[in-house]
C-alpha positions as CSV (number, residue, x, y, z in Angstrom):
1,X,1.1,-23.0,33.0
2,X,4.7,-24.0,34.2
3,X,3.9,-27.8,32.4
4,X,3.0,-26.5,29.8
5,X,6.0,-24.0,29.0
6,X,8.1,-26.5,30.5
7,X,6.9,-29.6,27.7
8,X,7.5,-26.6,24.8
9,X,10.7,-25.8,25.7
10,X,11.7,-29.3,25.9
11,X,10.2,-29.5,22.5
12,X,12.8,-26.8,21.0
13,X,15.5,-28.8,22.8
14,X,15.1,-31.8,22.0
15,X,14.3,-30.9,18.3
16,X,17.5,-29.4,17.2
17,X,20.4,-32.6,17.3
18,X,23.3,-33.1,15.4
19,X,22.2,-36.2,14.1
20,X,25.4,-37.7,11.4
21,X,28.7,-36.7,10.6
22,X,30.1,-38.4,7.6
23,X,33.4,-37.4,5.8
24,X,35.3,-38.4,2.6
25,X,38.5,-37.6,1.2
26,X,38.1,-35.4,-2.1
27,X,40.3,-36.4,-5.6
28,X,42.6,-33.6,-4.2
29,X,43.5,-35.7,-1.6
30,X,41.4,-33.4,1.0
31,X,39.0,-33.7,4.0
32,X,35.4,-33.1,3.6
33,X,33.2,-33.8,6.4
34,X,29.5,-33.0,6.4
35,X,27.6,-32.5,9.7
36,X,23.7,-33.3,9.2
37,X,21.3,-31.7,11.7
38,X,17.6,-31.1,12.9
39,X,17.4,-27.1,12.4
40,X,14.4,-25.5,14.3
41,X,12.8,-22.1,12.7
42,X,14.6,-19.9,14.5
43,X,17.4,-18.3,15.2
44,X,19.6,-19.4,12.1
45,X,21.8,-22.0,13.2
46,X,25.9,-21.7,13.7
47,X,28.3,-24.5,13.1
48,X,31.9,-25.0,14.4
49,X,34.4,-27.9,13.8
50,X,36.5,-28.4,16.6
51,X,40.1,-30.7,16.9
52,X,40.5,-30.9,20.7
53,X,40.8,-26.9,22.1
54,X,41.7,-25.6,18.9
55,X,38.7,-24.0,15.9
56,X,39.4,-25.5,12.6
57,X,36.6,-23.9,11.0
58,X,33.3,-22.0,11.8
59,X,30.5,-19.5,10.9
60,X,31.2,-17.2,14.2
61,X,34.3,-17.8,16.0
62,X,37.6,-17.0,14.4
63,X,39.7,-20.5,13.4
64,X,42.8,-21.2,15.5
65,X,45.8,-20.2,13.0
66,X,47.0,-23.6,12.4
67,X,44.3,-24.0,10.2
68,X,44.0,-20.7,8.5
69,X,43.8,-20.8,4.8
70,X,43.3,-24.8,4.8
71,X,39.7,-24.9,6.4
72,X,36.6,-23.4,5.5
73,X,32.9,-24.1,6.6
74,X,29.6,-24.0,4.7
75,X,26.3,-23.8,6.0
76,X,23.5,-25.0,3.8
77,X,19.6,-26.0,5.0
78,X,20.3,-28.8,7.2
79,X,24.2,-29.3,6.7
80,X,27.2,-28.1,7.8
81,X,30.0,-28.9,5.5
82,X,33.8,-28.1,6.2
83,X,36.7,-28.6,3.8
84,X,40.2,-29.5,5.0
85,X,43.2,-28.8,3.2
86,X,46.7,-31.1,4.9
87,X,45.2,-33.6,6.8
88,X,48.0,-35.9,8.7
89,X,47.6,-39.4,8.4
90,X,47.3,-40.2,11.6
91,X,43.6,-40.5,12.9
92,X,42.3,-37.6,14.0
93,X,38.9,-36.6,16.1
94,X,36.6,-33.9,14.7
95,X,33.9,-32.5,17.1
96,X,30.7,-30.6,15.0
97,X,28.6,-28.3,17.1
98,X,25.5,-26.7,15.9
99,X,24.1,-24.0,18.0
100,X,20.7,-22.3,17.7
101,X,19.0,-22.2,20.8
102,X,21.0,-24.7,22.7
103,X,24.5,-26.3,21.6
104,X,24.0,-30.2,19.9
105,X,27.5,-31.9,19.1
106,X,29.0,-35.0,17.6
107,X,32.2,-36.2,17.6
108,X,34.1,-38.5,14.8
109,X,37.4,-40.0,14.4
110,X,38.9,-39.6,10.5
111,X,41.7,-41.9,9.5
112,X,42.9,-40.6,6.4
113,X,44.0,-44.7,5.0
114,X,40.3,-45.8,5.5
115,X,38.1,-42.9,4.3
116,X,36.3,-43.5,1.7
117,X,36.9,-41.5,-1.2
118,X,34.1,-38.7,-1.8
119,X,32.4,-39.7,-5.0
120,X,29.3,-38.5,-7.3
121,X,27.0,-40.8,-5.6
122,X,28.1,-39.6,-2.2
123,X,26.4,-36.0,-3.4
124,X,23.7,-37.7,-4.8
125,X,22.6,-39.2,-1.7
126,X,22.6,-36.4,0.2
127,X,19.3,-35.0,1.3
128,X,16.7,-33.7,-1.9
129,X,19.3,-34.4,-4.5
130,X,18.1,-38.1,-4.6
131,X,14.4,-37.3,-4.7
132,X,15.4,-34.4,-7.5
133,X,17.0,-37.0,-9.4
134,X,14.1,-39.3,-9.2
135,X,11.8,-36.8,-9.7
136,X,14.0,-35.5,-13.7
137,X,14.3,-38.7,-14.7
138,X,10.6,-40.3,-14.2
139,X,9.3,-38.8,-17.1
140,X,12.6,-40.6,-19.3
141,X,11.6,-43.9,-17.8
142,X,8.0,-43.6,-18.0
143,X,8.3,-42.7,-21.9
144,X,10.4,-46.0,-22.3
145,X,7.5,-47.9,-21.1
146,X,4.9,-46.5,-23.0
């Protein structure tokens, strides 16, 4: 019996990472970075963006005041995305936690001179949008051809 609750809980563990961060910097010369991650069922997940001791955004824990009214945080199905207003241009490292049952984190350095600019095909390749695309413009191409 002990196996066997042992194996599931291992299961629930192991199933919840942070598995990418990526980041861009917006036409208003901002920070957006975008935290993918393997959410389990339940309970709803929490995010946090961390800059060595100090909250720059999150869904639970109040931000340190350095970064009040420049950083916000938003949650959607299997992303957590934060927006930066002011970011230096000197590098700077990022930590994304994700917490359900357990805590999954990724780190990421962001040098303002070599991000890539965000862009409409950055949001198109995030996760559904592509297939959705695909998906609304099959029937165009498939009238061509017929």
């Amino acid at each position: 019996m002990y196996i066997i609750a042992t194996f599931c809980l291992l299961g629930l563990a192991t199933a919840q990472t942070v598995t990418d961060i990526t980041s861009c910097i917006t036409k208003e010369n901002n920070l957006r970075m975008e935290c993918n991650f393997n959410p389990i069922e339940t309970p709803s997940p929490t995010c946090k963006f961390t800059q060595g001791d100090k909250i720059v955004a999150s869904t639970y824990e109040k931000q340190d005041p350095t970064y009040k009214n420049r950083a916000n945080i938003t949650m959607m199905d299997k992303v957590c995305e934060m927006s930066l207003t002011g970011l230096p241009d000197n590098p700077q490292e990022f930590k994304c936690t994700i917490k359900q049952t357990v805590e999954s984190s990724k780190v990421a350095t962001v040098d303002k001179k070599t991000t890539a600019k965000c862009s409409g095909i950055s949001v198109l390749l995030q996760e559904g949008t592509g297939l959705f695309l695909v998906l609304m413009t099959l029937p165009l191409l498939l009238s061509e051809l017929i």
